[in-house]
N, C-alpha and C positions, 0 to 999 in steps of 0.2 A: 569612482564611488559606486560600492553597490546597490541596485536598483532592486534589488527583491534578492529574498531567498527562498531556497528550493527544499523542500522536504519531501521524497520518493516513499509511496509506503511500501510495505511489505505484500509482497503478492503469497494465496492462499496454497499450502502446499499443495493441493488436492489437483486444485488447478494445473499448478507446474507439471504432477505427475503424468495427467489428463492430457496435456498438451505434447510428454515427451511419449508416451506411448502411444498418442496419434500419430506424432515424427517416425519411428518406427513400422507403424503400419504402413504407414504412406512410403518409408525407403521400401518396403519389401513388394508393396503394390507395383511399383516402379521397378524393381531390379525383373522380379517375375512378368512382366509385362501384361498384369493382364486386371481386367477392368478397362471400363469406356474412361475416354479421358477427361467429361465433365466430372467424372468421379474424382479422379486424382486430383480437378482443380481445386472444387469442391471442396475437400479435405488438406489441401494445401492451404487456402486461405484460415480453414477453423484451427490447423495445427499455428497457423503464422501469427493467427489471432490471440491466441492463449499464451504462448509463448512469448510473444512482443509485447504485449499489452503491460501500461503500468498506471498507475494513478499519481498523483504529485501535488504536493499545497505552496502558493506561490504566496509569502510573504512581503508585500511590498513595505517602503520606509511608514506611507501613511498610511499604516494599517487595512490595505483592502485584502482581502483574502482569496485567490481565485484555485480555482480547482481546475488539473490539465489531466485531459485521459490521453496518453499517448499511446503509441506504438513503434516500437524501436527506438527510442525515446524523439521522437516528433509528435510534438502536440495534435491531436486531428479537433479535440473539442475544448474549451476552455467555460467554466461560468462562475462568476461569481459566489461567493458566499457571503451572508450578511449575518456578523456580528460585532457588537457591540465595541470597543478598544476596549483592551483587557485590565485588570485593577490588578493582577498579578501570573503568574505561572506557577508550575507547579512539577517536579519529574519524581515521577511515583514509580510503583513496580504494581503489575494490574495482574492477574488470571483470565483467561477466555475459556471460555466451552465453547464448543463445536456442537452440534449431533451428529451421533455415527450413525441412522440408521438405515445407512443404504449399502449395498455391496457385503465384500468381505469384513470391513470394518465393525458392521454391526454386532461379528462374534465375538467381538473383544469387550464390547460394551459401550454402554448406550452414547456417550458422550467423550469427548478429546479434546484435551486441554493442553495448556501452557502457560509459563512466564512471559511478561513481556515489559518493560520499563517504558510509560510513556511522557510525554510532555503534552500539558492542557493548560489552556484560559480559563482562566475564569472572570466574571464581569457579575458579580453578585451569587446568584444563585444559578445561573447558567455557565455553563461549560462546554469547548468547544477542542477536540482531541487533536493537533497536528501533528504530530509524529509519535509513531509507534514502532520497538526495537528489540533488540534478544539482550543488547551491550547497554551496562550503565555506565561506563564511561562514555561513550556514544552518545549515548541521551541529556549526560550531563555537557557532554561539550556542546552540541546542540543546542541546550537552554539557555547557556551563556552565552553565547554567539545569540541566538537571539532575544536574550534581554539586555544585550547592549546596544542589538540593532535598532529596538523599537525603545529603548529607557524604560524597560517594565521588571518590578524586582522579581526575583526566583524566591519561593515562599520553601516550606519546607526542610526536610534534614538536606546537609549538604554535603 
């Protein structure tokens, strides 16, 4: 029987980018041999760091809810989150903003967005977001899987 579920979120594209174009610098620091080599570790670690890194929501049977930051998917941190059992869920389709205002980005304008479908608790007037996705299929399979794991109904269009 399953003892929890896992819900991975989505890592920030900016990040991703940051992290392959540190990979990058760092093969060509190395091919050209040159820089001290606390440099190259240096920079080995922050490229490994950004690139490995993920976050994850661990849904156990009795509702405890822990948060894993991993890397390369091995938990290094786990904690706790404390919310209430939920009275229902919900899988919506959300908008995010970003600010652009740093770099190249800022010439395109001020702000970047997107779709995103997500699945939330709710427990009266609190709410609490565990997964967020590009697929609504995704998201719906998702809901279902866990409101049958915990017996809590999906509210909403179906």
């Amino acid at each position: 029987m399953t003892q929890g579920l896992f819900y991975n979120q989505k890592k920030s594209l900016t990040v991703l980018i940051l992290g392959y174009i540190l990979l990058v610098v760092l093969i060509s620091l190395l091919v050209t041999n040159s820089g001290p080599l606390n440099q190259h570790i240096v920079l080995c670690i922050i490229t490994s760091l950004l690139i490995g890194y993920s976050i994850s929501y661990e849904v156990s049977k009795d509702f405890v809810i822990f948060k894993h930051l991993k890397i390369f998917g091995f938990t290094i941190f786990k904690s706790k989150i404390h919310f209430p059992f939920p009275d229902y869920l919900i899988v919506f389709s959300a908008k995010h903003k970003q600010g652009a205002e740093w770099g190249s980005v800022a010439a395109i304008g001020k702000e970047r967005g997107g779709d995103n479908y997500v699945i939330r608790f709710f427990k009266g007037n609190k709410h609490f977001t565990i997964y967020r996705t590009n697929s609504l299929e995704d998201a719906k399979e998702k809901a279902s899987e866990l409101s049958v794991f915990l017996n809590v109904e999906i509210r909403g269009k179906k």
